[in-house]
VOGU-3710 file (C-alpha; in Angstrom, 3 decimals, decimal comma):
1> xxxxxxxxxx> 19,003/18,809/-31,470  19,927/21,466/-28,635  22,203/20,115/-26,124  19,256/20,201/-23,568  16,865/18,052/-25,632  17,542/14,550/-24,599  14,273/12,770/-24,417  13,840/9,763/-22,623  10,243/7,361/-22,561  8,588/5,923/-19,832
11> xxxxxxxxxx> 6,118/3,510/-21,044  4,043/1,366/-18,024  2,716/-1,868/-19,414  0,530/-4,780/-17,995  -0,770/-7,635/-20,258  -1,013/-5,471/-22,985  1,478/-6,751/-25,543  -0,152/-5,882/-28,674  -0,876/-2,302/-27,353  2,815/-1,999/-26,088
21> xxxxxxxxxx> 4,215/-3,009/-29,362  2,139/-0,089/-31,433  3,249/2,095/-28,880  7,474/1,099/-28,669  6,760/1,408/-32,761  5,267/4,869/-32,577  8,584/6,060/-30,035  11,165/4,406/-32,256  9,674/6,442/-35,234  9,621/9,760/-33,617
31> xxxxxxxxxx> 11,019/12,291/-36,287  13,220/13,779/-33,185  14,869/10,682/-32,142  14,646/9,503/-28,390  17,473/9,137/-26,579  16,245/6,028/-24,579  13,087/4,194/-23,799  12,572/2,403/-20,318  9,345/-0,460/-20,253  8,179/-0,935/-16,642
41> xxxxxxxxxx> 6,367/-4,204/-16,697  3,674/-4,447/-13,751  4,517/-7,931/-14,153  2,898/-9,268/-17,288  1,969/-12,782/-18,502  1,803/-12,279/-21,920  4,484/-12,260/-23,697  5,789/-9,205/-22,962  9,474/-9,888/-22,083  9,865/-11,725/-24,911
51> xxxxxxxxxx> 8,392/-8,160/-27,229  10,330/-6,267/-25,285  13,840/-8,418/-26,338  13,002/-8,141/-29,810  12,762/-4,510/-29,668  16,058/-4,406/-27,818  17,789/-6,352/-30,727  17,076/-3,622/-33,418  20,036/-1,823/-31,530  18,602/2,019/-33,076
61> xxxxxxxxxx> 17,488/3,046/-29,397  18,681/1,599/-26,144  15,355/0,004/-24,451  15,644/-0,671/-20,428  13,421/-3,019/-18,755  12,582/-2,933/-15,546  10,450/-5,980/-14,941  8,387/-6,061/-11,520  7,678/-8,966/-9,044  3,839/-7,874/-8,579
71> xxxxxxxxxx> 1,190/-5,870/-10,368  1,685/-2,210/-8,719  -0,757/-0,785/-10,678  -0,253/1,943/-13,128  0,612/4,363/-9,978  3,458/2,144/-8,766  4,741/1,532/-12,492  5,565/5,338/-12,884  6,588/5,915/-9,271  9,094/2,983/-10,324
81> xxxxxxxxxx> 9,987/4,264/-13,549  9,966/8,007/-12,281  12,759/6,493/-9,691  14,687/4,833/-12,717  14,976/8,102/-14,515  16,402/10,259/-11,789  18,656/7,533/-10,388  20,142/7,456/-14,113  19,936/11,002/-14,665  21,111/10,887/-18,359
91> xxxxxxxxxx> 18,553/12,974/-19,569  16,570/16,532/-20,303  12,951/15,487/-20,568  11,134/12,687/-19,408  8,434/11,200/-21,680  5,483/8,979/-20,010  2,777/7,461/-21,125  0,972/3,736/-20,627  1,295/0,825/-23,144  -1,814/1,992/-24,973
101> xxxxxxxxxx> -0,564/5,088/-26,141  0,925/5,792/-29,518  2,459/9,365/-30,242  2,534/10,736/-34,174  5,971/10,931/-35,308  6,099/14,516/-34,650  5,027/14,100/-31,541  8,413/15,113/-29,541  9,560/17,415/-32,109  6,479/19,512/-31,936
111> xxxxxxxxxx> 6,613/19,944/-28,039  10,282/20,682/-28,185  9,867/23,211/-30,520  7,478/24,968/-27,995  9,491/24,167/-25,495  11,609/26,545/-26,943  9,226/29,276/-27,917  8,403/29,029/-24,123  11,493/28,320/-22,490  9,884/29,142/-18,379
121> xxxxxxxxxx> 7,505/26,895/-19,151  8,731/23,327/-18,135  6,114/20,678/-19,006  4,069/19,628/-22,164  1,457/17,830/-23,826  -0,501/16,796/-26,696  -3,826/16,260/-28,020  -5,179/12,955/-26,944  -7,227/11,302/-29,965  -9,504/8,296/-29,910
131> xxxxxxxxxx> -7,785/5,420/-31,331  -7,015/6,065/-34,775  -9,759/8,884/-35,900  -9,768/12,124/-35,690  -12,134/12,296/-32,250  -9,710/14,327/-29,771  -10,407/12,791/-26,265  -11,328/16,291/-24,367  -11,212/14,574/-20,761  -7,407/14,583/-19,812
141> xxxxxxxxxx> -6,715/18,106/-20,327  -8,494/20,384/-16,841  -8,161/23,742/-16,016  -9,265/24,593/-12,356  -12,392/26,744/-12,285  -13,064/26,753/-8,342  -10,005/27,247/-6,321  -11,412/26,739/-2,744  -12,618/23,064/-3,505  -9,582/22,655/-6,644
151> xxxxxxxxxx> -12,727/21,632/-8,700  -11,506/21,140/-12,307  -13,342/21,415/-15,569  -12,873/20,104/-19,491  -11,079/22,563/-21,150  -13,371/24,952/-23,191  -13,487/22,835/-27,066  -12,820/26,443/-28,816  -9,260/26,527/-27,341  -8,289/23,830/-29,410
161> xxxxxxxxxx> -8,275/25,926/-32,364  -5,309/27,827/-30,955  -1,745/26,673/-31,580  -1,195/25,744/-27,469  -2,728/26,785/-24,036  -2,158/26,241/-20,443  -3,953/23,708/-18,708  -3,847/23,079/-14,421  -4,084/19,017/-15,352  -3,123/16,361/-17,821
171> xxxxxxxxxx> -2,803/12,801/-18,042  0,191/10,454/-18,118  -0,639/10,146/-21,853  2,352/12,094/-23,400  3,261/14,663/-20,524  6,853/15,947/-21,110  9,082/16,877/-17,871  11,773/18,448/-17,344  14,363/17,157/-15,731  14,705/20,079/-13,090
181> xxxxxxxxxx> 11,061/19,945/-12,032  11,084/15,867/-11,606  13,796/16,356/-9,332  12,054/19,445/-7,436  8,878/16,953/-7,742  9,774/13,952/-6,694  8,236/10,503/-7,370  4,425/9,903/-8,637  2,282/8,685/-5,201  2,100/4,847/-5,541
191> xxxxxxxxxx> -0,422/4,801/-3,222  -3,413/5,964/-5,774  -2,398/2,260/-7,480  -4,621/3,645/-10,722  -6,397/6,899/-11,136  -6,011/10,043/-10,535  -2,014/9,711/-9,506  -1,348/11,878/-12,718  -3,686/14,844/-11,650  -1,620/14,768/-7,917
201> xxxxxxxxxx> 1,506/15,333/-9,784  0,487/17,905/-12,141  -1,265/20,390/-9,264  2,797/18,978/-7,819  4,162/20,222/-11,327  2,279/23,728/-11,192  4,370/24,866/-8,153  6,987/25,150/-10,192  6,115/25,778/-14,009  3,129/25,918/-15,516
211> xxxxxxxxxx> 1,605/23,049/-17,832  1,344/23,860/-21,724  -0,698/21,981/-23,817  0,953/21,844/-27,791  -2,754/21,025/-30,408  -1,033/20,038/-32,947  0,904/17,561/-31,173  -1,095/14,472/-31,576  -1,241/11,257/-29,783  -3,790/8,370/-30,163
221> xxxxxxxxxx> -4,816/6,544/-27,003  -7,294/3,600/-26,406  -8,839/1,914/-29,193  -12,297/1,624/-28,085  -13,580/4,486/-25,946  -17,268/3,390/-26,338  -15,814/-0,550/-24,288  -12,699/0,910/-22,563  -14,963/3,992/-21,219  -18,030/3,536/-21,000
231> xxxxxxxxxx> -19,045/-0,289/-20,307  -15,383/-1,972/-18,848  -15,702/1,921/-17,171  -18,589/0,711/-14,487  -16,818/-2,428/-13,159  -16,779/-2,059/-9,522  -13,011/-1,803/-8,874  -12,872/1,195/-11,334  -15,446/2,622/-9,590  -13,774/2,013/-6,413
241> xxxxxxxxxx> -10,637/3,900/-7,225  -12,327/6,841/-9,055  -14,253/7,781/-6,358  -11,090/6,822/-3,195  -8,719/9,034/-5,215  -10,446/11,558/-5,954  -11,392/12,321/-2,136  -7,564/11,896/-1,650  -7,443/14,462/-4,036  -9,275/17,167/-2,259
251> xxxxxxxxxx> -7,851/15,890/1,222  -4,272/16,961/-0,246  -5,303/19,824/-2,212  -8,146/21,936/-0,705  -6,466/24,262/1,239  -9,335/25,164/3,990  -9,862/21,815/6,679  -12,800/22,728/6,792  -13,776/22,848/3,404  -11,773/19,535/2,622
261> xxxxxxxxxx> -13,903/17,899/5,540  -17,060/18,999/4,362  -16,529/18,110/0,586  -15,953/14,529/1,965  -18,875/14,006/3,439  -20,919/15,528/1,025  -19,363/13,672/-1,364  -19,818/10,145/0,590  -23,411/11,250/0,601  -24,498/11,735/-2,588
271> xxxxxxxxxx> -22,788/8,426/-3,431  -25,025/6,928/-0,784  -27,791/9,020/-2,217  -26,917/7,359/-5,679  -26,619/3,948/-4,508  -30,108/3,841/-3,045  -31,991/4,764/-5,692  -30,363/1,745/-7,709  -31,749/-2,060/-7,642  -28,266/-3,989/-7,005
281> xxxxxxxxxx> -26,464/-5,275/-4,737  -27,290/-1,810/-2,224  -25,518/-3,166/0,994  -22,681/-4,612/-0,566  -21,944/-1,188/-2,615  -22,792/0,892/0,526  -20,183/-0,885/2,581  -17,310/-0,635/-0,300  -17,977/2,880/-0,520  -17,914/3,516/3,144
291> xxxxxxxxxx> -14,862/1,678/3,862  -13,196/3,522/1,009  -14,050/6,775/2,687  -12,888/5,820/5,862  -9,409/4,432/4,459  -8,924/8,277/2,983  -9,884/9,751/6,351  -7,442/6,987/7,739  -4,588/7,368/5,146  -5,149/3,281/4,436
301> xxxxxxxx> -4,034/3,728/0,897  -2,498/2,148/-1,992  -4,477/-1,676/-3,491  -7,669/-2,329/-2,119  -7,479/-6,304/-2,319  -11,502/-5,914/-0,974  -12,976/-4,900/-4,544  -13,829/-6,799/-7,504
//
């Protein structure tokens, strides 16, 4: 181990426990050992504390917990584990991920080893899989393909046949940091509460390093894509906050007014365009989506306690 490879974890957790305890098992068996793990509990009902304290009794790896008083959402867990890490400041590279995440054992060692290869590059990532088969998950990893409206796209499939590439956008699913760019960066935005918090700090990250993606490290997330994705994927608050953040996305981002402005409301459009040529519930969805575009506009951020 170089004297600049301290790794520490951030794992986010809510209600989870079985997911969190694959995923503390897959850390404390990384072939490059950790130097510490921090669990920020959004706070959970489940038996998580209790997981947590067992873990903390093998003694191999220190484990802090950070428990919180309310459900921040996955945003708030890493803008509260993000402020752990620097206040500490005992380490190299920070490690994040959520509960349902579970990195191979080689994991760290293979992105450290790039790290070195590439030492002006500053963050790093992995190949998200599907549970545990051999299905990579292609939508975390984005290059930008239109700067004028920061419109991002999958990365080609044929690039994952090289050894690593850079990519404008990655998930909190196994993103190493440097220490010197989180403290350039800052904190994660709590206000996105879930979604989309982890693309506004990696277009953050690229003003200072750019982002390389390691294939052969590999790191399972989810279990079910087919439930996780694609049905529990269209309940209405999901909807809600995939289509909020993403306009607070291009407010931030797009670098024309103009063009920001007009993206909006052809955005908030279409979705009304969408929404009438469904059968449910019309008024009801065309007032949630109105009221989220107007709390973007407005800057009225963070939980909307108005969804379902």
């Amino acid at each position: 181990m170089r004297e600049n490879d301290k790794v520490t974890a951030l794992v986010v957790t809510y209600n989870r426990k079985r997911l969190l305890e694959r995923c503390l098992r897959s850390l404390f068996n990384q072939e490059h050992e950790l130097h510490q793990i921090c669990v920020i509990d959004n706070n959970s009902t489940d038996g998580t504390p209790e997981l947590v304290a067992e873990f903390q009794k093998q003694g191999c790896i220190d484990i802090a917990y950070i428990r919180l008083t309310e459900n921040l959402g996955g945003a708030g867990g890493f803008r509260e584990g993000f402020r752990w890490a620097l206040e500490r400041g005992d380490w190299d590279w920070l490690l994040v991920m959520d509960d349902d995440a579970a990195p191979d054992r080689e994991y760290v060692k293979r992105l450290l080893e790039q790290s070195h290869n590439n030492p002006d590059i500053r963050c790093l990532t992995g190949t998200e899989y599907v549970g545990d088969t051999m299905r990579i998950s292609y939508g975390g990893r984005r290059v930008i393909d239109k700067a004028s409206t920061m419109r991002t796209a999958l990365v080609p499939k044929e690039w994952y046949g090289k050894e690593s590439f850079c990519v404008d956008t990655a998930t909190f699913v196994g993103l190493m940091i440097h220490a010197n760019v989180v403290q350039k960066v800052g904190l994660p935005d709590a206000d996105f509460f879930i979604y989309y918090d982890d693309t506004d700090y990696c277009f953050r990250i690229r003003k200072y390093t750019k982002i390389l993606h390691v294939t052969g490290a590999r790191i399972v997330h989810r279990e079910d894509f087919e439930n996780d994705v694609l049905v529990e994927g269209q309940q209405e608050w999901r909807q809600f906050y995939l289509y909020r953040n993403e306009l607070v996305i291009k407010k931030r981002h797009i670098k024309h007014w103009y063009i920001r402005y007009a993206w909006i409301a052809r955005a908030y459009l279409r979705k009304i365009r969408d929404i009438l040529k469904g059968e449910n519930e019309k008024g009801h969805k065309i007032r949630i989506v109105t009221r989220a575009t107007m709390d973007v506009l407005l800057n009225r951020l963070g939980k909307a306690d108005y969804v379902k």
